[in-house]
VOGU-3710 file (C-alpha; in Angstrom, 3 decimals, decimal comma):
1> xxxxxxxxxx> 49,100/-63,070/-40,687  50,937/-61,483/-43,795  51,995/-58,027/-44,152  49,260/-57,797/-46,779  46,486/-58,555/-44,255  47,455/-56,067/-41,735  47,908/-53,523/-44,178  44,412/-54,331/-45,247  43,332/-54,059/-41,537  45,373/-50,737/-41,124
11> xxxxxxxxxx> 43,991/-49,163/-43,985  40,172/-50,235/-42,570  40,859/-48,719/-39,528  42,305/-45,495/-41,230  38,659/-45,641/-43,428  36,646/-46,383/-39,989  38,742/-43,002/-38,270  38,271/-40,757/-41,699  34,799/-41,364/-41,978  33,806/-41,053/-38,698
21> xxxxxxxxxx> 35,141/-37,806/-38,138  33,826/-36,943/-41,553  30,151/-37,307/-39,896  29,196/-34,917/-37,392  25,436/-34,286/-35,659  23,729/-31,207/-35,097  21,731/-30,670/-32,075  17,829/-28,866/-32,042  19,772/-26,497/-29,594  22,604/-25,938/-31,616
31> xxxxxxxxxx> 23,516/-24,097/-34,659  26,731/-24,895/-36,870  29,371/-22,917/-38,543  31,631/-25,065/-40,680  34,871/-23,466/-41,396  37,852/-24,397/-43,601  41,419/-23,551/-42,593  39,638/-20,808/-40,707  37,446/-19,722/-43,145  33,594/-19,812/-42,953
41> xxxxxxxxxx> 32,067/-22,277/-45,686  28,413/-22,990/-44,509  25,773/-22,352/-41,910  23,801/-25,422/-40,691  20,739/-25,017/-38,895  18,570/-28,300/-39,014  19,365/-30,566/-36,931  20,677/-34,084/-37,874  23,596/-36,082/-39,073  25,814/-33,694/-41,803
51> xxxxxxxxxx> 29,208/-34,274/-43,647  32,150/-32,566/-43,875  35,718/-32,812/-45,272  38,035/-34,729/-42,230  40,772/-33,124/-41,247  40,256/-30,114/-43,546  37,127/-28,880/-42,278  36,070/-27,882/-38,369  33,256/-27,587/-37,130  31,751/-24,582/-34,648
61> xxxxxxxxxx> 29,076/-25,036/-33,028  26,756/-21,937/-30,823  23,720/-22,223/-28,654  20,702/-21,372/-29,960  18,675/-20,954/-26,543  18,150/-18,205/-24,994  20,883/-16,903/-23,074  21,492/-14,896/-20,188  24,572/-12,514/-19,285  24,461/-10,738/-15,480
71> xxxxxxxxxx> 25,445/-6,882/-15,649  28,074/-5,849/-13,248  26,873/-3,903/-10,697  27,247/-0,323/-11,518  26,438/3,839/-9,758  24,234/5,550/-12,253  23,375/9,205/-11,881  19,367/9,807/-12,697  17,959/12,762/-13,839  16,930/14,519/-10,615
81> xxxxxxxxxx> 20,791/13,807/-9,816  20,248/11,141/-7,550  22,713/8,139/-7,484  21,623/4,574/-7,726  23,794/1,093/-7,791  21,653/-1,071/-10,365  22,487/-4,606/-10,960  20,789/-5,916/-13,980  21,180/-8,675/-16,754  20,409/-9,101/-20,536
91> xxxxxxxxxx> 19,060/-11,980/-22,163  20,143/-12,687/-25,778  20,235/-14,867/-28,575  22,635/-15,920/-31,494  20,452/-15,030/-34,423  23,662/-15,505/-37,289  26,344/-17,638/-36,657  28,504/-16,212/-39,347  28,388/-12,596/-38,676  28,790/-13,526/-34,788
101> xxxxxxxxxx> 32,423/-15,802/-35,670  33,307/-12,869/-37,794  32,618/-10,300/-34,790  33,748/-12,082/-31,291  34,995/-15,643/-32,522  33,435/-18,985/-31,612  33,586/-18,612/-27,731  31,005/-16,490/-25,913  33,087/-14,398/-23,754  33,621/-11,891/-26,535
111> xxxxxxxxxx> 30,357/-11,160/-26,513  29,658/-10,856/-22,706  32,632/-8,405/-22,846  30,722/-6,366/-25,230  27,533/-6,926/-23,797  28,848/-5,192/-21,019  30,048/-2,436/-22,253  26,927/-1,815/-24,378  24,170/-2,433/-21,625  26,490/-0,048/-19,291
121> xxxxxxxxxx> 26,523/2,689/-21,944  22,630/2,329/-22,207  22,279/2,048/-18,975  24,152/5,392/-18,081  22,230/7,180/-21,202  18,358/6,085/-20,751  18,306/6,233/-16,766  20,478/9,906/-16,860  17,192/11,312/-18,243  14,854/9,445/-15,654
131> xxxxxxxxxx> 13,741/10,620/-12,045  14,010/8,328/-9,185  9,918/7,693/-8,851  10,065/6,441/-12,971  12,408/3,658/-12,374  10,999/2,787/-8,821  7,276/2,825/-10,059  5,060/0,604/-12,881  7,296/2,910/-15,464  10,144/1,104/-15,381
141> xxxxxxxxxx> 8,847/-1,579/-17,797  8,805/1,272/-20,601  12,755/2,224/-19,395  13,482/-1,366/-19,759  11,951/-1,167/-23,166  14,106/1,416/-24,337  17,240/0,239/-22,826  16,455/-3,043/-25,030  15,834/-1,658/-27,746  19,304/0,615/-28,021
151> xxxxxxxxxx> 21,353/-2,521/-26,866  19,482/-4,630/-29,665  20,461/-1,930/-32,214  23,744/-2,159/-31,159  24,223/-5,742/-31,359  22,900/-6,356/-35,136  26,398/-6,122/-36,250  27,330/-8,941/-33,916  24,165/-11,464/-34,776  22,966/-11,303/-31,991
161> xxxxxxxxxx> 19,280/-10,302/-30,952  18,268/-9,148/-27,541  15,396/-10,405/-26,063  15,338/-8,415/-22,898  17,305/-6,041/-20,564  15,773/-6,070/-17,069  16,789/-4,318/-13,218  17,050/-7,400/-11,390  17,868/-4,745/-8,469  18,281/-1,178/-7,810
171> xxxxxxxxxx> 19,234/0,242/-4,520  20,834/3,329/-3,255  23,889/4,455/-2,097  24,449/3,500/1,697  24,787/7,587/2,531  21,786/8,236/0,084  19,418/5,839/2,078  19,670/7,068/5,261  19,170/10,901/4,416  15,601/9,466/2,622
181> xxxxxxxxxx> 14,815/7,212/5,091  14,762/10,718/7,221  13,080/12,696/5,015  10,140/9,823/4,315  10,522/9,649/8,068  9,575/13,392/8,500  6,793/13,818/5,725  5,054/10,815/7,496  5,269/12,572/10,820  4,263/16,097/9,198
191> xxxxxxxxxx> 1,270/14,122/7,333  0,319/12,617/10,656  0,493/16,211/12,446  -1,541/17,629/10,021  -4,153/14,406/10,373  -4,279/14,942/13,961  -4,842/18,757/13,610  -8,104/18,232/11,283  -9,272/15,768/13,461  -8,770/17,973/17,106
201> xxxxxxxxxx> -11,004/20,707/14,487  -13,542/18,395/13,618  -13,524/17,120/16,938  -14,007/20,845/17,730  -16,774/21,825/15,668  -18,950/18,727/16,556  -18,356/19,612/19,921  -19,358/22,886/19,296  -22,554/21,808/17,445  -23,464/19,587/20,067
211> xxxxxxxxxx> -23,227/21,675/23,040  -25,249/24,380/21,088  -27,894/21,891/20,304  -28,126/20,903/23,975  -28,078/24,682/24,902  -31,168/25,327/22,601  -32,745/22,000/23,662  -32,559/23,200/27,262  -33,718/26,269/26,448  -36,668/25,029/25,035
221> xxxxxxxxxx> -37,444/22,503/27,498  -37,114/24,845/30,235  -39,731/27,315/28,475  -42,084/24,549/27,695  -41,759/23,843/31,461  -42,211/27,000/32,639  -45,309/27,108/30,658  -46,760/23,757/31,710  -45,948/24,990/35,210  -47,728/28,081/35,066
231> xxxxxxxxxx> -50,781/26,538/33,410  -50,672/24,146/36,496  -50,458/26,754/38,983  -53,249/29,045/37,580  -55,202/25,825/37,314  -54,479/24,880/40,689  -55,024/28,790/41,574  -58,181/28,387/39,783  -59,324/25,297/41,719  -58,415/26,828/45,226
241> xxxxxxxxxx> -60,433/30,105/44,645  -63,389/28,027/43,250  -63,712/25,647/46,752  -62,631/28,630/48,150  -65,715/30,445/47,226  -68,114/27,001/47,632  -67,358/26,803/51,643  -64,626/28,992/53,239  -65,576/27,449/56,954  -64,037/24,606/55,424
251> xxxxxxxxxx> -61,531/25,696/53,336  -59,699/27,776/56,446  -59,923/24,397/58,297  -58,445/22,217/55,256  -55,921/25,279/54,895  -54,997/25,144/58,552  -55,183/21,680/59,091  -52,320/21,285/55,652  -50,213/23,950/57,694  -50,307/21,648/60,945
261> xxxxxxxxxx> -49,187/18,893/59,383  -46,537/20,572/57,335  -45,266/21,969/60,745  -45,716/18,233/62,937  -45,016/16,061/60,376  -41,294/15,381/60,949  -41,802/14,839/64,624  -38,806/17,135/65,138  -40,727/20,429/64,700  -40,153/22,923/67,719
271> xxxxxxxxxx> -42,910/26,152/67,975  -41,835/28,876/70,042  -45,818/30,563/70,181  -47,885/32,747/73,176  -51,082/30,793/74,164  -53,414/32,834/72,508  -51,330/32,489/69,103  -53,898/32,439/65,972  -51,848/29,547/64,775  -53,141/27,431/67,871
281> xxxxxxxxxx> -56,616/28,613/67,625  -58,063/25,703/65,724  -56,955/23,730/69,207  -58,098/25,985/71,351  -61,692/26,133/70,170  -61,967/23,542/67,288  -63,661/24,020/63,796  -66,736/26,006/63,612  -69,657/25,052/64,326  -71,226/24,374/61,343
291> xxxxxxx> -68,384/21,733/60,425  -68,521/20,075/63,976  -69,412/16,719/63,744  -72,471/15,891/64,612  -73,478/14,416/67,987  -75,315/11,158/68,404  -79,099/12,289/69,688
//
């Protein structure tokens, strides 16, 4: 082959290499800052296949997802003066390109160092004027908010938007737990006291109630028995003095006949009595005459 043909097959190849790299494709998650010996000449934010100027123009490009940058863990002093090690982490977005190259360059550790230092500083200023209960309770979504929304104002200036600042955890100090694990340890034991207190006085009073019911109940009872009692006996009274009166031949002998077999009933009975005794007279002589039974004629 001639000089002539490779220089023709040189100077293809040098065409092939220049106009490849003057091509370049732009991702849906990227966004593109073209510069020219360091200086910014154009934005590009639709994606596709662009052109630029080889070897005279570069090309930058910077995520346009969202991102997310973890927050040291840090001590923070609330506003009752209690101390508490948050560890949190901001999620962000490159909103302009150009002001961002201009602010941190084309890497993203510039901004996470400033991110830092900006989400610190907020950190320190919103929760310093927040008690312990507002950042452990449903509040913490509107200290969140306004932690956000100082960082974002912040961060303009750097094109960048933040999205969201959130506690991914807050704990306390290792000497700080143990002095409120006492005290939440004591107020549950004082609460529980003063549960078991009410309860031995209601307890107590229903005690109290019920034993006065049952007195009065009693009380009543006995009086209604009493009376039934008495009715009984002046009716039985009644009835005794009525046969009484009808045959008292007969009556004596029921009456003495009742008082022998309350006294020889058992069996066991012993009767220390003289012969002529009135208790042994029914024996001796036997009923009266006129309640004798009668004789067979």
């Amino acid at each position: 082959m001639s000089r002539i043909g490779y220089a023709v097959i040189a100077a293809l190849v040098v065409l092939v290499l220049v106009g490849g790299s003057a091509l370049f494709t732009v991702q849906q998650t990227e966004q593109v800052l073209v510069t020219q010996f360091g200086q910014p000449i154009r934005v590009i934010t639709k994606p596709g296949l662009h052109v630029k100027i080889p070897l005279v123009q570069t090309v930058i490009s910077f995520d346009r997802r969202l991102l997310e940058y973890p927050v040291n863990s840090e001590e923070v002093i609330l506003g009752d003066q209690r101390r508490l090690i948050v560890d949190s982490f901001t999620m962000f977005r490159i909103t302009d390109p150009l002001r961002y190259y201009q602010a941190v360059g084309p890497t993203e550790e510039g901004i996470r160092a400033r991110l830092n230092s900006v989400v610190s500083s907020s950190l320190r200023r919103v929760l310093g004027n927040e008690q312990l209960l507002n950042v452990l309770s449903s509040s913490r979504g509107r200290i969140m908010g306004l932690i956000r929304d100082q960082v974002n104002a912040e961060m303009t200036n750097f094109g960048v938007a933040i999205e969201d600042v959130r506690i991914r955890r807050a704990d306390l100090p290792e000497e700080n737990t143990q002095a409120i694990l006492t005290r939440m340890q004591s107020e549950r034991q004082r609460v529980a006291a003063q549960a078991r207190a009410e309860g031995a006085e209601g307890s107590a009073r229903i005690r109290a109630d019920a034993d006065r019911e049952r007195t009065v109940l009693l009380a009543q009872a006995r009086a209604t028995a009493d009376e039934l009692r008495g009715k009984g006996e002046a009716e039985a009274i009644a009835i005794y003095a009525d046969a009484f009166q009808r045959d008292d031949a007969f009556f004596k002998l029921w009456r003495t006949l009742q008082a022998y077999r309350d006294a020889f009933a058992s069996g066991a009975s012993r009767l220390v009595l003289t012969p002529g005794d009135d208790f042994l007279k029914l024996l001796r002589e036997g009923p009266a005459p006129s309640l004798a039974p009668a004789t067979a004629k």
